[in-house]
C-alpha positions, 0 to 999 in steps of 0.5 A: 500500500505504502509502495503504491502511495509513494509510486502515485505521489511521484507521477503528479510532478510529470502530469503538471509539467505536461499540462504546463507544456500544453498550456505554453503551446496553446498561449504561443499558437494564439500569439502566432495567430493573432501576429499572422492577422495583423500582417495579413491586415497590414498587407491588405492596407498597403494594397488598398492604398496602391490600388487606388492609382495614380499618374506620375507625369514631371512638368515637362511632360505635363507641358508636352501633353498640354496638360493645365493646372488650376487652383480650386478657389472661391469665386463669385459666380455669376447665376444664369438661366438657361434657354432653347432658342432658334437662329433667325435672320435679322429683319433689320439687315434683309431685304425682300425684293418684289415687282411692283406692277404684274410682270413676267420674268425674263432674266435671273441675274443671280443664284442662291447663295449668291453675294450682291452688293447694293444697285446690283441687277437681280432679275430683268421683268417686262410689264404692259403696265410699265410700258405704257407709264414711260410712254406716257412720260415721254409724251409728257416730258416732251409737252413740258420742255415744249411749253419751257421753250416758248415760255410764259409769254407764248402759253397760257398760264393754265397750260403752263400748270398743267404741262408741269404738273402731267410730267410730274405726275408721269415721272412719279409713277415709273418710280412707284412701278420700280425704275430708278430716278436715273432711269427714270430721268433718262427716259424722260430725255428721249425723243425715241417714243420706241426706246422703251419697251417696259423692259427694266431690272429688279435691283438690290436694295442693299448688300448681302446672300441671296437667301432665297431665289422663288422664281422660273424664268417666263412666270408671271408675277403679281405684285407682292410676290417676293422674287429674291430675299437678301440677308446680311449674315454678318448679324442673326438673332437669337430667339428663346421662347419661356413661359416665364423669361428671366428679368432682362432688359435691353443691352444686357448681355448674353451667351449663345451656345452652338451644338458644337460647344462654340460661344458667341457674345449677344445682347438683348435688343427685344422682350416680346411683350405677346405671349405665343398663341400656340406655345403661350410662351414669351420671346426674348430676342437676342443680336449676334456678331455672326463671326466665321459665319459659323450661325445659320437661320433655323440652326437650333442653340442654348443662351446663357442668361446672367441673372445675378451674383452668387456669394463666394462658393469653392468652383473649378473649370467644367473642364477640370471634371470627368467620369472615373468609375461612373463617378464625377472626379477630378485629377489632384496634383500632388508633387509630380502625381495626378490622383483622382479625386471623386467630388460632389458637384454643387451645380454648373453655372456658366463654365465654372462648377461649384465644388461641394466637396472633396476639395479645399481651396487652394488644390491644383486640379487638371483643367485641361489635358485630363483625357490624356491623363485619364487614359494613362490611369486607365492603362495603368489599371489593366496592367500593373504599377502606376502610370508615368 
């Protein structure tokens, strides 16, 4: 008994020292864990900051790409309104060419497209009506130089009044019937009662396109009937139509935006005050320096109107800002690295838009050049490493 007590008090020592042994393994297999999981954590930290990419470009570069930088600073903007409108020929700088009397065309002297300087020919007409006024102001012009030569003392005075008075009379109606004072002075000069056969040509009466040519050689014309239409198309306006137009009067100034992105400075010369029956819309009329002759009549455009003065807002350049991943970003020059920024944008207002957030005054963005910086990142993305 005794033996076997004293062979059990000696196994108790092995047994502690195993369970010892057990409990270290245990305590350094957690330590080992716990380690394995902060490196694995900090490998994951440093991955996710190089995935975020950027492009590495030095100024020389940047200048060889045309790549500008501008700082993101608060400005005050001017708000504006937004407007469709339409491109419509100027009614002060055209003309619209008519007969005057029924005539027949005879000649065209100019084509559509055509550009004709003020007194040019643009189509010769005949008319019976015309023929038998200069004959009657040949008849009457050579009764007054008659009764001039004789004179006063030879004549009675009645006759004298009405000699004077049928020229004039005959003289007035080939210039209301459209022939000009020199052409008209020349018929009455003539002795050859055959000179004039009702023949004359149709002039311009100022400078510009031919716009519009409706007309065939051989048709006849009533009066009214516009032949040719003369546009200056150094000048348009710009109509946009509103139910509820923005506070402007004339002069004030205005932007008109081409479907090709081209800007041209206008300004308002008319507030309709007619609503428009059909649309129950209201005009504002807008005059262009049509420069490059780059605005047709019927070519569809946007205006800018200013309406005011916002307080200072955090703004950059349209142009600074881009899809990246689906989302509004711009390109931050850091050092020599361009790292994409996504921001929240706060409204576009002309060519500037208001930064909400995601960045601070005084970062430099990318404003023009972020295409080709935009591709270098895409690039980079399907391969590894950053863009340079």
């Amino acid at each position: 008994m005794t033996g076997l007590g004293r062979d059990k008090t000696e196994e108790e020592p092995e047994v502690s020292t195993n369970v010892a042994a057990l409990a270290r393994a245990v305590v350094f297999a957690v330590a080992a864990v716990g380690m394995g999981a902060t490196v694995t954590a900090e490998t994951d930290a440093e991955h996710d900051d190089e995935s975020a990419g950027f492009v590495s470009l030095s100024q020389h570069e940047r200048i060889d790409a045309g790549i500008e930088i501008q700082p993101a600073e608060l400005r005050s903007l001017r708000t504006t309104v937004v407007l469709p409108a339409e491109v419509v020929v100027n009614g002060y700088r055209s003309a619209r060419v008519t007969p005057k009397i029924s005539s027949v065309v005879e000649e065209r002297h100019v084509r559509l497209g055509d550009v004709v300087e003020a007194g040019q020919s643009l189509v010769t007409v005949t008319s019976v009506a015309m023929a038998e006024a200069a004959g009657e102001l040949m008849l009457a012009a050579y009764e007054w130089r008659l009764v001039q030569k004789l004179g006063p003392e030879a004549v009675s005075g009645r006759r004298y009044a009405e000699a004077e008075t049928a020229q004039r009379k005959a003289m007035a109606r080939v210039l209301a019937y459209g022939l000009t004072e020199n052409q008209a002075h020349a018929l009455s000069m003539s002795d050859d009662l055959r000179a004039f056969s009702g023949r004359f040509d149709l002039l311009a009466p100022r400078a510009g396109t031919v716009f519009s040519d409706d007309f065939v050689l051989g048709e006849l014309v009533e009066p009214g009937r516009v032949l040719v239409e003369i546009v200056d198309e150094s000048s348009v306006w710009v109509e946009a139509s509103a139910a509820d137009l923005p506070v402007a009067e004339r002069g004030d100034s205005a932007h008109v935006v081409a479907d090709d992105g081209r800007r041209f400075e206008g300004r308002v010369v008319q507030r309709h005050h007619r609503l428009d029956e059909a649309t129950r819309t209201r005009a504002l009329r807008i005059e262009v320096d049509n420069v490059g002759d780059a605005l047709h009549p019927g070519q569809f455009v946007v205006v800018e109107l200013e309406t005011g003065v916002m307080d200072p807002v955090l703004a950059i350049r349209r142009t600074a800002v881009t899809l990246v991943e689906g989302r509004e970003s711009v390109f931050r020059l850091e050092g020599d690295e361009f790292h994409p920024i996504q921001i929240i944008s706060g409204g576009v207002v002309g060519d500037w838009v208001v930064v909400g957030a995601g960045l601070q005054a005084g970062d430099l963005v990318a404003t023009a050049g972020v295409f080709h910086i935009k591709s270098l990142l895409l690039k980079s993305s399907l391969g590894s490493g950053h863009a340079h």
